[in-house]
C-alpha positions as CSV (number, residue, x, y, z in Angstrom):
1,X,0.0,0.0,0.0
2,X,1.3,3.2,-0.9
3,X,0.2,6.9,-0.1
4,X,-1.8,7.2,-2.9
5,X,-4.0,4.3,-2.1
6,X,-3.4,4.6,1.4
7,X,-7.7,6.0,3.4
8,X,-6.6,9.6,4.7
9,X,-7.6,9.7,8.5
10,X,-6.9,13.4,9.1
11,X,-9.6,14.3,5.9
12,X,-11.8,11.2,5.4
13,X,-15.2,12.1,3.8
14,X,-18.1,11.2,5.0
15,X,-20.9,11.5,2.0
16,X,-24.0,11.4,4.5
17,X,-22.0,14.3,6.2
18,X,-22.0,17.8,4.3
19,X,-25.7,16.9,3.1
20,X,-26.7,16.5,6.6
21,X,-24.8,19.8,8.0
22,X,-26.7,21.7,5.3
23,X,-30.3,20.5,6.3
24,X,-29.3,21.1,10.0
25,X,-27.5,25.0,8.5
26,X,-31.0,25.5,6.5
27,X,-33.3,24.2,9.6
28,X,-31.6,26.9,12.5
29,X,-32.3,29.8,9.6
30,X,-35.8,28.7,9.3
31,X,-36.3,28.2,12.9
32,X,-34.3,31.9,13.7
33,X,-37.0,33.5,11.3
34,X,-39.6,32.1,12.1
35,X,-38.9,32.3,16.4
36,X,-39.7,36.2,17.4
37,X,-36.3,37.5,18.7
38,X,-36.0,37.0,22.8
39,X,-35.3,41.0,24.3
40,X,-36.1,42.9,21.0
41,X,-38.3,45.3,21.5
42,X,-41.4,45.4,19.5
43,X,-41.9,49.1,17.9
44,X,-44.7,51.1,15.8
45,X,-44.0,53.9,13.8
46,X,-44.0,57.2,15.4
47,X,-47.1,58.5,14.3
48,X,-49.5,55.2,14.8
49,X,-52.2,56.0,16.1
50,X,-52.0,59.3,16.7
51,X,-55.9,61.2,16.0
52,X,-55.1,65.1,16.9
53,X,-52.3,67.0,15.6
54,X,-52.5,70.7,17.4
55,X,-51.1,73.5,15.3
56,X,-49.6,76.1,18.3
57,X,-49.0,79.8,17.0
58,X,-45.5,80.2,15.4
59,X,-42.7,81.6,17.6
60,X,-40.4,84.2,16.2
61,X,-37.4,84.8,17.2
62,X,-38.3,88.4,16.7
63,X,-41.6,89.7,16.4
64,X,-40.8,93.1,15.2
65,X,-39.1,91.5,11.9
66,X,-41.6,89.5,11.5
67,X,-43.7,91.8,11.1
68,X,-42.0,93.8,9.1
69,X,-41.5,90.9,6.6
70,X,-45.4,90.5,7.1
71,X,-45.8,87.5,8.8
72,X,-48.1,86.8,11.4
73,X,-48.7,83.8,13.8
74,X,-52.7,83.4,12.8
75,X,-51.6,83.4,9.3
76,X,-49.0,80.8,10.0
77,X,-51.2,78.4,12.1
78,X,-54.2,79.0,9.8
79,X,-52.3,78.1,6.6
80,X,-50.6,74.9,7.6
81,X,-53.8,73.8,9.5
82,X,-55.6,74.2,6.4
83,X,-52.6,72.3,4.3
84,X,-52.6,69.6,6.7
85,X,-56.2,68.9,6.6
86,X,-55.5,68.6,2.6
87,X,-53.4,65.9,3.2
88,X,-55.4,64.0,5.4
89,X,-54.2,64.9,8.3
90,X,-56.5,65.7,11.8
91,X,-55.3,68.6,12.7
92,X,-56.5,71.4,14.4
93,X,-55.5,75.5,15.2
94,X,-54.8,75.2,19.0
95,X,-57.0,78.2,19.8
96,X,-59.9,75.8,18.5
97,X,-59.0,72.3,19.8
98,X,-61.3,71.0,21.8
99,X,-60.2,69.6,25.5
100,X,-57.9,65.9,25.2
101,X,-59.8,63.1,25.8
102,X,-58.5,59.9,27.9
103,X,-57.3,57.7,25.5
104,X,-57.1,59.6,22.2
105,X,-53.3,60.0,21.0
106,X,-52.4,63.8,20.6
107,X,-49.2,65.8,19.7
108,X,-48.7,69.3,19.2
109,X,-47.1,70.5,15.9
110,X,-44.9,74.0,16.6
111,X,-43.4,75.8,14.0
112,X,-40.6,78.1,15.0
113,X,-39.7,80.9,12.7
114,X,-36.1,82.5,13.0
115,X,-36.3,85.6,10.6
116,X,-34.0,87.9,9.2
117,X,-34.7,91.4,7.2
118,X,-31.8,93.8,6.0
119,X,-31.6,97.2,4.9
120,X,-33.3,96.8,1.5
121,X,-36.3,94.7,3.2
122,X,-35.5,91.5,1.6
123,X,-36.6,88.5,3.8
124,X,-35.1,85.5,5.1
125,X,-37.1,82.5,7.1
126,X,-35.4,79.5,8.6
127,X,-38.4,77.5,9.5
128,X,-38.2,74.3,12.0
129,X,-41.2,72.2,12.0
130,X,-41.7,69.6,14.7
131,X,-44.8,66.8,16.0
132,X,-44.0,66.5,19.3
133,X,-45.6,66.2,23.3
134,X,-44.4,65.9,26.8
135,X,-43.9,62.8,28.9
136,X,-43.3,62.8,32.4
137,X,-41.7,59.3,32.6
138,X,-39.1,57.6,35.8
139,X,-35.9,56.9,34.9
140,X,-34.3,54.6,37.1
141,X,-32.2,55.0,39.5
142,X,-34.3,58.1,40.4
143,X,-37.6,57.2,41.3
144,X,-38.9,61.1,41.2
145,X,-40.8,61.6,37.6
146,X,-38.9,63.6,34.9
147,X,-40.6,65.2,31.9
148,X,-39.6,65.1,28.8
149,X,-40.3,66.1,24.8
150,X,-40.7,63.2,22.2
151,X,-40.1,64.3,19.1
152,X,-41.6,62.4,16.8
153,X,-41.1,64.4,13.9
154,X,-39.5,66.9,12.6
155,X,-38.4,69.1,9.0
156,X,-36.6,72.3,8.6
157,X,-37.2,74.8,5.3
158,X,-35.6,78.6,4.5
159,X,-37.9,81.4,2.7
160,X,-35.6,84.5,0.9
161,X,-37.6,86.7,-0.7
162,X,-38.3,90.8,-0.9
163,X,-41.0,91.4,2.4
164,X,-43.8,92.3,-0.4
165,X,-44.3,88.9,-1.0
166,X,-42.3,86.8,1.5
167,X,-45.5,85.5,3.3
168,X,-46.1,83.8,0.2
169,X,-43.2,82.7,0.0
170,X,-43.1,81.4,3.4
171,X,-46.7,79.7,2.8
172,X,-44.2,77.4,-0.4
173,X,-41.9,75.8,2.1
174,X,-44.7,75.2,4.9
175,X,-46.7,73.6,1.9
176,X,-43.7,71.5,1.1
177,X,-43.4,70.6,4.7
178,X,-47.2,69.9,5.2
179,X,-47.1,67.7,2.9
180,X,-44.1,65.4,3.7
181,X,-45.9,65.3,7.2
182,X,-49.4,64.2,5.8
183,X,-46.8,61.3,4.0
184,X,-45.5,60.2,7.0
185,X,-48.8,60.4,8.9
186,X,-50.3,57.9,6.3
187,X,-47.7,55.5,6.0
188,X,-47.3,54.8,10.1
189,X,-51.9,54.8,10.3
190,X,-52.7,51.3,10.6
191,X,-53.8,49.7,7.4
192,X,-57.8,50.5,6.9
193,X,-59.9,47.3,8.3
194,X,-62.2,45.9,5.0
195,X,-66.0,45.8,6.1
């Protein structure tokens, strides 16, 4: 017998191995799958099941530029309530929304305006949309309740534009804004139950 002929013990082949070690590799993916992950949390989108969106007034960082740009908050809140509602969306002015109800998901949508005129009254908006509430929630190890903002979510736009006509130039990127929100709101609603 020579090493040619000689059985190899160090790399013998089995041929009921390998097709046995891939039905066992091919079972555990199957079974990992399948088995809901031990620890993972289970999430929803942040806007699921949310039914009232409250518009607050716009904040300026400056009221008296503003102004002279011609904005105003009741403008603001009533365009993008109105855009909003276009889109699907239930929201509401906050002067007009009705007292919370136990039960029924609502955030407040604040737009904060930081605004900018120069010496030739052009006009420039940063604008900073955001859905969010306020939690009072224990984290451990402090057993005293802390409150905090969720943010669940949020855009940012900019307006230039001479002050003759910036408010409707302003109203362009809230639209643009309203409507990536409206998006967003539909996609994380539960799917629609058939009757």
């Amino acid at each position: 017998m020579n090493a040619r002929n000689a059985p190899n013990v160090t790399t013998g082949s089995n041929p009921v191995r390998r097709p046995c070690l891939i039905l066992l590799l091919l079972f555990v993916c199957v079974a990992c799958s399948l088995w809901p992950s031990v620890g993972r949390a289970q999430t929803a989108p942040e806007l699921y099941g949310v039914r009232e969106i409250v518009v607050d007034y716009a904040r300026f960082d400056d009221p008296k530029r503003a102004d002279t740009c011609g904005l105003s908050r009741d403008s603001i809140t009533d365009y993008l309530v109105r855009e909003l509602q276009k889109g699907g969306v239930p929201a509401v002015a906050a002067s007009q929304a009705p007292p919370p109800v136990l039960g029924v998901a609502r955030i407040q949508m604040i737009p904060d305006v930081l605004v900018y005129a120069d010496e030739s009254l052009n006009c420039v908006s940063w604008i900073a949309l955001s859905a969010e509430s306020r939690a009072n929630i224990v984290v451990p190890p402090v057993t005293l309740p802390r409150s905090v903002t969720i943010r669940y979510w949020q855009d940012r736009g900019r307006a230039s534009s001479a002050s003759s006509i910036h408010k409707q130039a302003l109203e362009a990127a809230l639209q643009k804004m309203a409507t990536a929100f409206a998006q967003q709101y539909k996609l994380d609603q539960p799917p629609e139950v058939p009757k």
